[in-house]
N, C-alpha and C positions, 0 to 999 in steps of 0.2 A: 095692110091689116095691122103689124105692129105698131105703126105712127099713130089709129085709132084708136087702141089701147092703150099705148102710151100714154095718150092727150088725156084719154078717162082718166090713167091714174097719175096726171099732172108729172109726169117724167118728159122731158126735155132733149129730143135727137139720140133718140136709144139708138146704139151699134149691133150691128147684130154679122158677124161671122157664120158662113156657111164651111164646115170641111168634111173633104170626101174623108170618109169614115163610113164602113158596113157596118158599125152596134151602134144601138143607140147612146148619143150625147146629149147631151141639155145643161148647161150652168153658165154661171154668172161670174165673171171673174172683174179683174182690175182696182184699182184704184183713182186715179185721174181720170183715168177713159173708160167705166166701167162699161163690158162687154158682154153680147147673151152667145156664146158658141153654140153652134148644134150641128149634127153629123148629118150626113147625107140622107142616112137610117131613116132619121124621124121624118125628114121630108117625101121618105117615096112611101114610106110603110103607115106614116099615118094621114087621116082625113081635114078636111078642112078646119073643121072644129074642134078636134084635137090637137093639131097644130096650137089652134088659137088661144086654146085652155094652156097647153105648154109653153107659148109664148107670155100669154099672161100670167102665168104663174114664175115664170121667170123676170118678166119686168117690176112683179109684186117686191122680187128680193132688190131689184134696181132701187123702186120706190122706196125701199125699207134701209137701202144701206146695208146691208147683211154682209158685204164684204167687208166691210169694216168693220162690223161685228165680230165677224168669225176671224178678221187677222187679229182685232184685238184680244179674242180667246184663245187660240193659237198661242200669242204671246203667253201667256197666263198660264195656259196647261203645260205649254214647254217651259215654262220660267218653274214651275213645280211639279214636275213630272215623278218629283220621287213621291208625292200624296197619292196615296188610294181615289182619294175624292176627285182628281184632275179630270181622268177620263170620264167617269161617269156626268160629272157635271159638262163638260165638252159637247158629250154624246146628247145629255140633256139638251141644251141648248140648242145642238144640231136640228134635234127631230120637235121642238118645239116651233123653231125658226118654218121647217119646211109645212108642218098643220098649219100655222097660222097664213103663209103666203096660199096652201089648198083653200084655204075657205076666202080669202082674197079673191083667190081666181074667180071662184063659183059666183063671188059676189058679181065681181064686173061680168065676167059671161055669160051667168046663169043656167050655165051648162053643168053642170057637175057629174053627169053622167058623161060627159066629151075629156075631161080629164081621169076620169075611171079608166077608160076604155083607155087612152095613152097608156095611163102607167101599167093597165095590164098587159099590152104589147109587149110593153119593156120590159114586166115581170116574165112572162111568157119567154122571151126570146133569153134572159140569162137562164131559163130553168133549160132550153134547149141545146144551149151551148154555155154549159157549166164553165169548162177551159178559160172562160173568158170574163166567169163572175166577177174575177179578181183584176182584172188587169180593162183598164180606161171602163169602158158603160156611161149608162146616163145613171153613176151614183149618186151625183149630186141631185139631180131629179127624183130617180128612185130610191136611192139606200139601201140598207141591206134588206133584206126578203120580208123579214118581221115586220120591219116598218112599212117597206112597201105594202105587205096583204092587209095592215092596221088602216092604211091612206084610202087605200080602194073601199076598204068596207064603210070606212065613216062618210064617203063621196056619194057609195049608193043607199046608206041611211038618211045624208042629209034632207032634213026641209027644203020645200021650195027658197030659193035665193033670193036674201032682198039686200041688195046695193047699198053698201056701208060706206059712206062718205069717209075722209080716216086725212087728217092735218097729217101736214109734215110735224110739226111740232109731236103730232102723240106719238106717229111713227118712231120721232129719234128719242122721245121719253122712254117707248118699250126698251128701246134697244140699248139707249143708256140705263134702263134697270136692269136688262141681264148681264150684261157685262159687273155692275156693281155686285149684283148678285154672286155672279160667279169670284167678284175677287172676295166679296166678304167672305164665302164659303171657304176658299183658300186660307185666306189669313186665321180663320176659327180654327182650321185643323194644323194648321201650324204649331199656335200657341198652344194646342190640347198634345199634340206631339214633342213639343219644348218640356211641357212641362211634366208628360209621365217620364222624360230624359232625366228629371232634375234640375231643369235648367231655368234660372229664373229670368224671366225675359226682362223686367226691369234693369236688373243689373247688367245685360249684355246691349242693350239699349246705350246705358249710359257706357261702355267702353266702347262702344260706337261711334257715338255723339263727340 
């Protein structure tokens, strides 16, 4: 099932880890060898076609590079952690990254009610075992509860799906616009923080230089 999904969205010998794990797991990790982990959870507790919506929506972030994205944000928001703007732009990005991979999925599967039904399992199962909202889950699939209930409702509003063809090319365009995004935003609050300091960044430039 993964290897035909794959091929539709042009991804190359996707890896895919299975670990015993009772909560649910779902993400995408690596860099060289980028990997789809999932817990045991999601394979006894959900169906066919939720599986398949999960899977595709996970390979969507493969196709997209999104681990590279998000280490290159990571850097960024810990490289300026002392800006107000860091997390929120981070957070932005985060739940940007995961809408855009849901309407992905829906494209290739055409299911969007089979990814609904996924994450409200996963929603369903942290509201029943709160203890564990905070510790491993399929966060990266579902996020915090906000986002989650925001994902499932635009899934079950969605239109019928129609299959968006999508370049590697525009892929790493998106992705290199957010990351620019997020650094312009950085560097703006910088300079507007330099300078309610009194600090004129010209001159600390040039004792730099």
């Amino acid at each position: 099932m993964r290897h035909y999904i794959a091929q539709r969205l042009g991804v190359t010998r996707p890896r895919v880890l299975l670990r015993f794990y009772d909560r649910p797991l779902a993400l995408t990790y690596g860099i060289f060898h980028p990997t789809i982990l999932l817990s045991t959870w999601m394979v006894e507790q959900l169906d066919e076609h939720e599986l398949e919506a999960v899977l595709a929506h996970e390979l969507e972030h493969m196709a997209r590079s999104d681990y590279l994205v998000i280490l290159l944000a990571t850097v960024l928001r810990d490289a300026f952690f002392y800006l107000p703007t860091s997390q929120i732009a981070f957070r932005q990005l985060q739940q940007e990254k995961e809408l855009f991979c849901d309407d992905l999925a829906v494209r290739t599967t055409k299911r969007p009610l089979a990814l609904a039904s996924a994450l409200t399992k996963v929603w369903l199962h942290r509201i029943e075992t709160p203890q564990y909202a905070r510790v491993g889950g399929a966060q990266p699939l579902a996020g915090a509860n906000t986002l989650t209930d925001h994902r499932i409702k635009r899934l079950l509003d969605a239109p019928s799906p129609v299959r968006m063809r999508s370049s590697r090319v525009r892929i790493l365009s998106l992705s290199v616009s957010m990351i620019l995004a997020l650094a312009f935003l950085q560097g703006i609050t910088s300079v507007v923080l330099l300078a309610a300091m009194g600090c004129n960044l010209l001159t600390m430039l040039g004792k730099l230089l």
